[in-house]
Structures are given as C-alpha cells and as structure tokens.
C-alpha positions as CSV (number, residue, x, y, z in Angstrom):
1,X,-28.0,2.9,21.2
2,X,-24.7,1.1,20.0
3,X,-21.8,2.1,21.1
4,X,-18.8,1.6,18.3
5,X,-15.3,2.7,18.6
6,X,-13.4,3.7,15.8
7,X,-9.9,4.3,15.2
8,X,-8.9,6.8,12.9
9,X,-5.5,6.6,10.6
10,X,-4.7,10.4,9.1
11,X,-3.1,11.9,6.9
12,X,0.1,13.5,7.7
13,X,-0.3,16.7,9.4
14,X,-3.9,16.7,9.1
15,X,-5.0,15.2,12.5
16,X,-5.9,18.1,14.5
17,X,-8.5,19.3,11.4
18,X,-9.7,15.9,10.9
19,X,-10.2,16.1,15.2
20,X,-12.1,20.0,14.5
21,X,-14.1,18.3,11.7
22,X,-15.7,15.5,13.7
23,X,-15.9,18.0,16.7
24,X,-18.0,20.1,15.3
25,X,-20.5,17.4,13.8
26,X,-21.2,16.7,16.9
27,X,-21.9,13.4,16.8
28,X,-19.8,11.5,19.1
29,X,-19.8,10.8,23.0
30,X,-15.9,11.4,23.7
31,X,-12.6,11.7,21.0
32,X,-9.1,11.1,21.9
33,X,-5.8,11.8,20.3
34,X,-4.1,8.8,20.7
35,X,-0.3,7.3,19.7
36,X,0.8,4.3,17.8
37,X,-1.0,2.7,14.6
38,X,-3.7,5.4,14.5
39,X,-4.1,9.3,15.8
40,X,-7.3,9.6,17.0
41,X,-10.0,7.2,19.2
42,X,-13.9,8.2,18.9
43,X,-16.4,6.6,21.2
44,X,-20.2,6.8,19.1
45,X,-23.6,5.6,19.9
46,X,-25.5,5.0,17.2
47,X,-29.4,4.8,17.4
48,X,-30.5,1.0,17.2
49,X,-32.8,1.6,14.1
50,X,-29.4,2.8,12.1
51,X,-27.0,0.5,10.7
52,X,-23.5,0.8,11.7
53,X,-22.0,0.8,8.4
54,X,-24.1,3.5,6.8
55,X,-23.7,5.8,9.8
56,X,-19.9,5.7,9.8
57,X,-20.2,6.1,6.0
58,X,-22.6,9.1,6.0
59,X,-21.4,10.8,9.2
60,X,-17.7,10.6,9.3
61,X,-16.0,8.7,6.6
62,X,-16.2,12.0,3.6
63,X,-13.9,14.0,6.5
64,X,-10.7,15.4,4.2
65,X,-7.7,13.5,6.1
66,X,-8.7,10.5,6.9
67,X,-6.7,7.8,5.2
68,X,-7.8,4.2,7.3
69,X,-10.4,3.4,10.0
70,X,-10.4,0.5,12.1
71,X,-14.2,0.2,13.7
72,X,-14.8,-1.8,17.4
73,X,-18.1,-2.4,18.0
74,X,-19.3,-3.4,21.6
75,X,-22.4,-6.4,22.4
76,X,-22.8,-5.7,26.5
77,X,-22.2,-3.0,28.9
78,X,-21.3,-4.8,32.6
C-alpha cells in the first residue's frame, strides 16, 4: 500500500459535506479538518497495483465542493 496525503481546498461553506462525502466512501485511513491554505487533510493508502493518479481521480476528485487539491505522496515509513 501507498500511503498519499492530500489536501483539500473547498468551496465556501461546503466543507463539512465535502468531509460527509469522502466519509462515507470509506476509502481513507484518517481525515482532518484543518486551517490555513486548505480545509481538510486525508491520509489514503492506495493498493500498490493502482496508480495514484487514477485513484484520486476516480475515488475522490468528482466530490461537489472541492475546488483545489494539493497531493503528498510518502517513499519510506521509519
């Protein structure tokens, strides 16, 4: 599994249903509301036979609200 962050941008007054939305896909480890540049933090692992782009596209990116992503991906766990 790869483990990705992404940061999520939303729309205004939509970040709570965005934060429902990818709750109840169930397809991340842990999700954060967070301050600053972006309103929300979630921590993925994506199966190492999937490429990352394509996941993110197909799994999260069509949520309504979301205007901008910013995606971390990690190489080694210490």
């Amino acid at each position: 599994m790869n483990c990705v962050f992404v940061q999520i941008r939303c729309k205004p007054a939509t970040a709570y249903k965005v934060a429902e939305a990818i709750a109840l896909r169930e397809i991340h480890s842990e999700l954060y509301s967070t301050s600053g540049e972006y309103d929300l933090l979630v921590k993925l692992y994506i199966p190492k036979d999937k490429d990352v782009g394509l996941y993110i596209n197909d799994n999260l990116l069509d949520i309504e609200g979301i205007e901008r992503t910013l995606t971390t991906l990690t190489f080694r766990t210490f």
